[in-house]
N, C-alpha and C positions, 0 to 999 in steps of 0.2 A: 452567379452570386459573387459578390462582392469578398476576396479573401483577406481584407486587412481586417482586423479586429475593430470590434465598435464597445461604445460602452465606456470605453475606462480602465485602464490598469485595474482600479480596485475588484469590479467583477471578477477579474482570473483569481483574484486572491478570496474573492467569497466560496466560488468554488474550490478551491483550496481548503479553508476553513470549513464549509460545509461538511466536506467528505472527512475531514478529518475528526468532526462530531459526531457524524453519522459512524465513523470506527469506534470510537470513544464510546459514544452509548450503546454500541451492540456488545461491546466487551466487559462496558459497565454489568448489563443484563443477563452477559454468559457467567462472571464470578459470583453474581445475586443468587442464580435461578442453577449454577451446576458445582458438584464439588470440585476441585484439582483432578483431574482422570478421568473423570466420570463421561459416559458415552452417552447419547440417548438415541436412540434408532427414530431416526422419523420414515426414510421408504427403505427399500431392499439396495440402496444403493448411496446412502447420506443418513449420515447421523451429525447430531452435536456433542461435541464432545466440549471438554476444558482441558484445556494444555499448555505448558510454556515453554516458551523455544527461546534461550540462551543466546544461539548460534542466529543467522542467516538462515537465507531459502535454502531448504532441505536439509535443515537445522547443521549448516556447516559450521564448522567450529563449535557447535553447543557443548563440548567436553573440554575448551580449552584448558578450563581452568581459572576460568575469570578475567584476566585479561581483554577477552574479547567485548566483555561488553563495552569497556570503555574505546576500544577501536570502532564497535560498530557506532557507537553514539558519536566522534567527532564523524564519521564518515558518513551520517546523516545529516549533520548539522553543513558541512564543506557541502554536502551536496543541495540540501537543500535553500543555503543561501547564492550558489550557484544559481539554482532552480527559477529565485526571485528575482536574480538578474535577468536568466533569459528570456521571464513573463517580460519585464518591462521593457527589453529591447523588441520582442519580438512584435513582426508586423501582419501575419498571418496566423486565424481563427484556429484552424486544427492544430496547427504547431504550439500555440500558445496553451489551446485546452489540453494537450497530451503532457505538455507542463505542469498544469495546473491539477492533474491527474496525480501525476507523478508525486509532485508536493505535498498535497494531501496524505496520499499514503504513506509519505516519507514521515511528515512529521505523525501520523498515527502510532506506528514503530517508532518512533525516535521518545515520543511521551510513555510508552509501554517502558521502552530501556531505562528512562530518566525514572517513571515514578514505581514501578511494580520491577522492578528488575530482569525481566523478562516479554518477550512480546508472547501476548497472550492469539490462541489460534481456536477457532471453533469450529470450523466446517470439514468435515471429513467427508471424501467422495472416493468409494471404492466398487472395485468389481468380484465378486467374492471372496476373495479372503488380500486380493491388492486392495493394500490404501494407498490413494497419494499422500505425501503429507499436507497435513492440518494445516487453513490459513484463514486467510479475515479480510473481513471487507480491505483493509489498508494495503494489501496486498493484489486484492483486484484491483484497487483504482491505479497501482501501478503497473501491473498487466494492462488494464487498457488505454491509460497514460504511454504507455511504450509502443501499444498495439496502433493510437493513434499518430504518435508521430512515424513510426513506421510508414502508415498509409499517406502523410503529409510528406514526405521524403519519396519515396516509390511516383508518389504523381508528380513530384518537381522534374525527378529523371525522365518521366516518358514523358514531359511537355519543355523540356531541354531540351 
């Protein structure tokens, strides 16, 4: 298979968009359909809840005191127009979709900070009384935005 990217710059940037709709409307759907707090058990092991996280992953700095949102918003915005540089430079398919990963859920979180003040989290996965914390589609797609260039770097070194 062929690893240069086909298509177009603009398809990295639909996937981008895309996923960043698809976080939008799942959290449009969680503030509709759940109070602030509010939990709903779906198995013995994942509920939905409605939550808002201030801070970063693992709600770091969520008690700054304010401050932090305006730091995590420019350090969204630096990164993710970084992000839009390295789609259009980049010349391989997985390197570029782990980008286009990443973006996506960058700007998911960075629209939560800008319009609701807080990034909203609804997936809660625990094992009897451990939760991990709470997150959202915008947070997978950069788990596996990182998960895949991971996998695009790892194969460059073992075919170096």
């Amino acid at each position: 298979m062929n690893n240069k990217k086909s298509g177009g710059v603009w398809v990295w940037h639909i996937v981008a968009v895309s996923l960043l709709l698809l976080d939008q409307i799942t959290k449009y759907w969680v503030e509709k359909m759940l109070v602030l707090g509010e939990a709903v058990p779906i198995t013995e092991m994942f509920n939905l809840v409605h939550r808002h996280n201030k801070g970063a992953a693992f709600s770091f700095l969520a008690n700054a005191g304010g401050w932090q949102r305006y730091f995590f918003i420019s350090l969204a915005i630096g990164i993710s127009c970084w992000l839009v540089f390295a789609i259009q430079r980049s010349t391989a398919r997985t390197e570029t979709l782990g980008y286009s990963f990443i973006l996506g859920g960058a700007l998911g979180n960075l629209f939560d900070r800008l319009f609701r003040g807080a990034v909203v989290d609804f997936l809660d996965i625990y094992w009897k009384s451990h939760h991990w914390p709470a997150f959202n589609v915008a947070d997978i797609a950069i788990v596996c935005g990182a998960g895949v260039l991971l996998a695009s770097i790892t194969k460059e070194v073992r075919t170096s």
